[in-house]
Structures are given as C-alpha cells and as structure tokens.
N, C-alpha and C positions, 0 to 999 in steps of 0.2 A: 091397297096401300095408297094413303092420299099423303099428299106434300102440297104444299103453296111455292109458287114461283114469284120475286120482286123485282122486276130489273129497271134500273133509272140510267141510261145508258147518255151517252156524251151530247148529247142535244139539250142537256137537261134540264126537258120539260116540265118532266113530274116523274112516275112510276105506276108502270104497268104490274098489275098483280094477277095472277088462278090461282085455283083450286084445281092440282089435278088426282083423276082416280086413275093408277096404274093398274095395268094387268098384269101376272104374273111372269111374262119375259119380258113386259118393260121396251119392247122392240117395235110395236104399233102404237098409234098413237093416241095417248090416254083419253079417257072421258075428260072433258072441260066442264067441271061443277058449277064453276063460276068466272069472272073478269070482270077488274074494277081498274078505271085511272084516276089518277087522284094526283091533278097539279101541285108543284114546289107553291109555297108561300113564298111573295115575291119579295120578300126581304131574305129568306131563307136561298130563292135563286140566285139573287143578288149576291149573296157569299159565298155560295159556291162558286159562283164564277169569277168571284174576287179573287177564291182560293188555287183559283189555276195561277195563279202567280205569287212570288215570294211576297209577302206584307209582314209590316211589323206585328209582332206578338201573334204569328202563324201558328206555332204549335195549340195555345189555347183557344186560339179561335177554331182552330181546324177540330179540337175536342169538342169544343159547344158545337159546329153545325155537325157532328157527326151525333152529337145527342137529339138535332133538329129532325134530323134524317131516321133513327130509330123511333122517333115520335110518328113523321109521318108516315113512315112502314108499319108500325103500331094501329093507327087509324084505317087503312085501306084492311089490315089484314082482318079486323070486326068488321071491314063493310066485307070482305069479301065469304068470312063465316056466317053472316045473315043472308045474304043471300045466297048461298049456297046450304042453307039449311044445317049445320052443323054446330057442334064444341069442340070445343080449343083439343080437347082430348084423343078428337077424333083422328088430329091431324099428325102424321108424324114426324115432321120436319117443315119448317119455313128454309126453303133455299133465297140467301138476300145476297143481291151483288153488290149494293152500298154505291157511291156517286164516286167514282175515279175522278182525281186531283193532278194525280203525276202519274205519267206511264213512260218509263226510260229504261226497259230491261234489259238492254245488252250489257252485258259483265265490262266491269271498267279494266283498269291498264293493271289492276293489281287481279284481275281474275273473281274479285268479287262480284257475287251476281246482281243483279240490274234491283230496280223496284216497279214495281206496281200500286198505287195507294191510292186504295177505297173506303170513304168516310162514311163509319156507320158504327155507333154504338150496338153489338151484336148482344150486351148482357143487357140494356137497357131494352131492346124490343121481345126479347124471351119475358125478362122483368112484364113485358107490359101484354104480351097475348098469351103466355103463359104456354107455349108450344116455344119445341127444341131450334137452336137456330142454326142450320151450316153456310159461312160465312168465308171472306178473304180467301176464294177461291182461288184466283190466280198466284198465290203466292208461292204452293208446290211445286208448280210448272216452271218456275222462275228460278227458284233452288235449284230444280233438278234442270237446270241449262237451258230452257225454255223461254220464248217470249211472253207467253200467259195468256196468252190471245193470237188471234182469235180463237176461241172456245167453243164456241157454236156448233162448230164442224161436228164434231163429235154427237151432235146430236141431231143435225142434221140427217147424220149417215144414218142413225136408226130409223128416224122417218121416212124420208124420201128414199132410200138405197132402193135401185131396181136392178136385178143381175142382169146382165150383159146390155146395160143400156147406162151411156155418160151424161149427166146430169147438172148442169151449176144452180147453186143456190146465191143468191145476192142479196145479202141485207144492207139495207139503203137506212141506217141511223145517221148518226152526226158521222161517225168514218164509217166508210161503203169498206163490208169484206165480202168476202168470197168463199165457198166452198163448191168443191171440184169432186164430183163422185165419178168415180172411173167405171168404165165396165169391168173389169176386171177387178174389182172391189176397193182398188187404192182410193184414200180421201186426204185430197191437199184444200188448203186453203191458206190465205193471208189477206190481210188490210191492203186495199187498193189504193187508201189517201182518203181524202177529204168526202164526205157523204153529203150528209144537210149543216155540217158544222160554221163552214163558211158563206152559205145561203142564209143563214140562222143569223149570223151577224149583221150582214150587210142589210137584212131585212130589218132589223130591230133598228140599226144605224139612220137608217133613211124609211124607214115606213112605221118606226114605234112598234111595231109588232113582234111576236118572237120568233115566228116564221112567216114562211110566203104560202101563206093560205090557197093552194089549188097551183100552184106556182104561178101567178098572175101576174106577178111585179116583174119576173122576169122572162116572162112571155112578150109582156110589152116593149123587152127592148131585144136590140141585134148585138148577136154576141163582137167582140172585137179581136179579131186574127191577131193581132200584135200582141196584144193583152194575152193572150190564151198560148199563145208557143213560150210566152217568158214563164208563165207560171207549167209548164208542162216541160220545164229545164230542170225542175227541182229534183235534186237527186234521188229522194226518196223514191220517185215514179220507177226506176231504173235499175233500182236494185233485186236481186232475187230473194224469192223464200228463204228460209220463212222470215217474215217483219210482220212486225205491228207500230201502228204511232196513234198517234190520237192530238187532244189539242196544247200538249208541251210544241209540237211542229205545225200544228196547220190553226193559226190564230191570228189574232188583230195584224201579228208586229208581221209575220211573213206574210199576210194580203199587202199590206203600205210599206215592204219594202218591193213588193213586185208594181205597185200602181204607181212608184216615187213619186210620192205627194203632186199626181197629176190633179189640176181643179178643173181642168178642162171635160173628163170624163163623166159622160150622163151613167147615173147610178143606175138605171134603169139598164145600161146595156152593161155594166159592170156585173149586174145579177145574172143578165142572160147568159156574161163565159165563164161564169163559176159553176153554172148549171151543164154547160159542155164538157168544163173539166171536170167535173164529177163523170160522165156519160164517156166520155174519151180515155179516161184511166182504166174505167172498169172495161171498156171495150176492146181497149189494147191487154189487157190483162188475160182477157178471157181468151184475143186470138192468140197466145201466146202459148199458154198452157193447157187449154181445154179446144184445140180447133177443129176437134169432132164432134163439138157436142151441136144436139139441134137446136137445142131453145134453153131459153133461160129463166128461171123461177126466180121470182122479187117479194123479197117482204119486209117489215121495219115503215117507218114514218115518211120513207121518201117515196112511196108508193102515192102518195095522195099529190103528188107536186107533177101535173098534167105535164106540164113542161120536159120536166128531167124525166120522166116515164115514155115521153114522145124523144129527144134525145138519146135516150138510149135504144131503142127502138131502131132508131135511122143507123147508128154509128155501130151499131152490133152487128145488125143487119139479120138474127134472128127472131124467131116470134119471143114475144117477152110477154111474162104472164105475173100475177099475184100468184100466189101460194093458195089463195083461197080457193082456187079450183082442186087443190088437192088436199081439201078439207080439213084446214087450219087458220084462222084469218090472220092474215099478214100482221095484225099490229098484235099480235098473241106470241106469236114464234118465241121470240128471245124472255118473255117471263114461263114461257113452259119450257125452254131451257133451263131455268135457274131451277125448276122442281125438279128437271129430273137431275141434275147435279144435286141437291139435296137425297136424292131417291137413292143416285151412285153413292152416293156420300155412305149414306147408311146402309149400302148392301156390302161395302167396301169392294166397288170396283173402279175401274179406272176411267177417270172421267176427260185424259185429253187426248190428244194422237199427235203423238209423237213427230209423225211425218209434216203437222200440220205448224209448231211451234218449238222445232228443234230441241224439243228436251228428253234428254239422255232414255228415255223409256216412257212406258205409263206409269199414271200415278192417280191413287184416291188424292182425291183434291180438294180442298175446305178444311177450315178448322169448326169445330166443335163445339158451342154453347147450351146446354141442355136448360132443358123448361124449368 
C-alpha cells in the first residue's frame, strides 16, 4: 500500500512530501520511496501569513491561496513520483494537511464546537496528480469534542511505542508538541506553546531571513531574565491537557505586548529568551507529566537551531536526541504522518487518541476527494 504524505505546518516554510510503502500491519515503519521540499513562493508566503489575520475581502482571498497551495502540493507530488519511480495509479491516497489560518477549537458559550481551518483546494490537487486526496483532517476530532491537535501522537505511538519503557517525542515546528508514551501503553500528548514560530518572526524582523539558520542570531545574544518570567506568565503555559494553540495566540501582537514597545532591547538578546522560552516550556512540560522518562527524542525544523537543541539539553537535564537515530529523519516525521492518516483514512480506522485531544472517542478522520 503506498500513500504520499504533505505537510506545511506553522512555520510556513514551504512543504514537506513521501512516498510511503506500508506493510501490512501498518505498525513499523514504512519503506520511504521518496522526500521532496519544495518552498512557498514568496508572494504565496506572503499571504498566507497575511491570512493569519482578518483582511478585507478574506473569504476570496483565502479561496485563491488555497488554490495556490493545491498548485504547490500538485508540483512537489510529480517531483516526488519521479523520483520515486512511480504513476499516479500506483498511489492510493495523497494524505494533504493544507496551511492552517485559524486554530480556536474550544466549543464557544453556545456549545458549538471550535474550528480548525486549512487552506488547500483538495479537488484542485486530485484535478491535478490525478491520485485520491484525504484531506481537512482535523475537522472530526473537533466535531467529535476534540482539539484537533496535536495529531501526531497517534502515530507516533505506532512507531516509537516500546513496552514497558516511557518515551517523549518532541516536535520542535513553528508550536513545539509533545507526545508522552507510557510504559504501560498510555499516549498523551499536547502543544507546549510556541516552537520556531516566534524565532521565525524575530528572525525575519531583524535579520531579513525566515529563520535563524543553525540558531546563530540567537546564540549571539544573552537571554534576559525579566523578559522571559513575563512572557512565561502567559496562561496558556499553565493550563492542562489536552490544548492546542498555534499562531491565533503566539504572534507579532502577544511578543510587543510582552516587550511594551521597549527600543532599548538588543534584538539579538531578545532572540536568545524566545529560544529559552521554547526550551523552558517543553522542559516544565515534560517534568510535569512524563518525570520518569530517560531521554527525550526531537524532530521537526527546530532540530537544526544549535542553540534551542543546546537549551533544551541543559533545562531538561536529560540526554536529547534527533529521531534519526531511530531510523526516521527528523525533518520526515510529520509528512509520514499525513501518509499514514491517508492510509487510516482508507483502511477506516481511527486516526486520533482520544486521551491526546479530548474528543468524545476515536474517529476515522479526513474527508474524501477521489482521483
């Protein structure tokens, strides 16, 4: 069984793609045929990250970049079929997560449940590689009383689950989550807050760049104690399972109402406590909930930021590893997620845990657009 995996998660960079071959339990982890990244066009970035906030004549715009976005998932999926040797026919499912805009799932005062919204024209990219597409995952989990995220979990625990031995997994994207595999076979997990979302900014702000290449910008400065207990006040830190948040909470306006339009502050040491608070959330997180585990597995884009890798290191205070020592490369993980969610998809089994995003049970998860 092969499926493709697409995911463009909150950093967004661009989108990560496989090709994966399944075995038949689905429970090891699949042959990798192929991996392709293939950056946002930067007018096409440009709006989605315009589109993190309300603008005039939203809904249409929000329809053209989501035609933008089945373009570029369109593109990567022929680079990712030529090199992995293949036709479109061969493949059974493209699992696509599409670029999240708005993530606010808690059910409002009248009981109606939250949203989740990921822009991606799902008949336009079938239209265009001619392979089935399962799509707007999170939106089950959400119905059914769920936060919709983090999702990962679930698939983490096929991979890594080792009996009688407790486990965390850390994905360090734009929001750092967590997943918590128990000996005893329980799997929790939530969004710890902020990943590379708010290194991403500051870095673009003051260095033109879209991130902090090796974390070097923010090596060079000293983080500032003051600065890092205000932004480590925010509620979110404080709450319990399950949550998720993303960049509706950790953006431009909540950095510059915690720096109150200081000019005094070198941006250079401003990068260093963004890189702490990322390293000090997940750390309090971890002694919190998992404080028997030994060591900690890391993968996702903040892996490559020497800085936050060295951070978390000191403030966990256990051995911290890439994922690539257990034969997946870290920047792979979350788009061989979305395959196998296309893979649940079409076996119809249940693709979230319950335990992980409070919804009412399991649930097949994706909607359905066939080739």
């Amino acid at each position: 069984m092969i499926t493709i995996g697409l995911m463009s998660g909150t950093s967004m960079d661009g989108i990560d793609g496989v090709v994966a071959s399944w075995r038949d339990t689905g429970a090891a982890l699949p042959e990798l045929r192929a991996s392709v990244h293939r950056a946002f066009p930067a007018a096409l970035r440009a709006e989605l990250l315009e589109l993190q906030r309300s603008t005039p004549d939203d809904l249409a715009r929000a329809a053209r970049a989501a035609n933008g976005v089945a373009a570029e998932y369109a593109e990567l999926v022929h680079g990712l079929l030529a090199r992995a040797g293949l036709e479109a026919s061969q493949v059974l499912a493209v699992g696509a997560h599409g670029v999240t805009v708005r993530h606010a799932p808690s059910a409002d005062e009248h009981g109606m449940p939250g949203i989740s919204i990921q822009l991606l024209n799902a008949a336009l990219l079938a239209e265009r590689t001619g392979i089935s597409v399962v799509h707007d995952v999170r939106s089950r989990d959400i119905a059914a009383g769920g936060q919709g995220a983090p999702l990962v979990p679930a698939f983490h625990a096929q991979i890594f689950s080792e009996p009688g031995k407790t486990q965390v997994v850390l994905n360090l994207g734009g929001i750092a989550n967590l997943t918590l595999l128990h000996a005893d076979g329980r799997v929790e997990g939530f969004d710890t807050g902020p990943g590379n979302c708010l290194l991403d900014l500051w870095a673009q702000r003051h260095r033109g760049a879209s991130y902090d290449d090796g974390g070097r910008f923010a090596a060079s400065g000293t983080p500032i104690p003051s600065l890092l207990e205000r932004l480590l006040r925010e509620r979110y830190f404080h709450l319990p399972p399950p949550k998720s948040t993303g960049r509706d909470l950790f953006n431009a306006v909540w950095l510059e109402s915690h720096l109150g339009g200081s000019q005094a502050l070198e941006a250079a040491d401003v990068q260093a406590t963004l890189a702490v608070l990322t390293a000090q959330t997940v750390a309090d997180a971890i002694r919190r909930y998992a404080p028997e585990v030994a060591g900690v597995w890391v993968c996702g884009g903040g892996t490559r930021n020497r800085m936050l890798m060295s951070e978390l290191q000191s403030r966990i205070g256990l051995p911290v590893q890439a994922v690539s020592a257990r034969g997946v490369d870290e920047q792979h993980v979350e788009a061989l997620a979305w395959a196998w969610f296309a893979r649940a998809h079409m076996l119809r089994l249940p693709g979230n845990v319950p335990a992980v995003t409070g919804a009412a049970g399991p649930r097949v998860l994706g909607s359905f657009t066939p080739a």
